[in-house]
N, C-alpha and C positions, 0 to 999 in steps of 0.2 A: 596589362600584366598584373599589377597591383589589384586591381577591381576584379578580376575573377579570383585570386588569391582570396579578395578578404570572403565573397561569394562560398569559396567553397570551404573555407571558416566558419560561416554562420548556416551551413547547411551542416556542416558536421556540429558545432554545437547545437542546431536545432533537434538533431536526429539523437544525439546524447541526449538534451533536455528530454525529449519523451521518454526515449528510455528509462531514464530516473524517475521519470512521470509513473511511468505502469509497473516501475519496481516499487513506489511508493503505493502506488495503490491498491498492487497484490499484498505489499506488507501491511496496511489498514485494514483491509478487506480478512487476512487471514486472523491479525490481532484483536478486531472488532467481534469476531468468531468466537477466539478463544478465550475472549472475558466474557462474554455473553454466555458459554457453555461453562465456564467457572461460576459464575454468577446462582445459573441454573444449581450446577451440583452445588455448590455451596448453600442455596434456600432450599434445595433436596436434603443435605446435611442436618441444617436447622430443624427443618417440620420432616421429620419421618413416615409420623402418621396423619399425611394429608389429607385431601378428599378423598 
């Protein structure tokens, strides 16, 4: 009784863990984006008249 209780404990925190897995790695993924395209317009900003 006890031993599948903690079983299905540790599958739902497993299935939570990833979940927070691939929320974290959609929020990296979307942040690493939007500094990289800030970065860009901001050395767009600076140099106007590029190459």
């Amino acid at each position: 009784m006890s031993s599948s209780l903690t079983i299905g404990t540790g599958n739902l925190l497993l299935s939570l863990g990833s979940a927070l897995t691939l929320e974290m790695l959609f929020a990296l993924t979307y942040f690493s984006e939007a500094m990289s395209s800030r970065l860009t317009l901001g050395w767009e900003e600076r140099d106007p008249e590029g190459p």
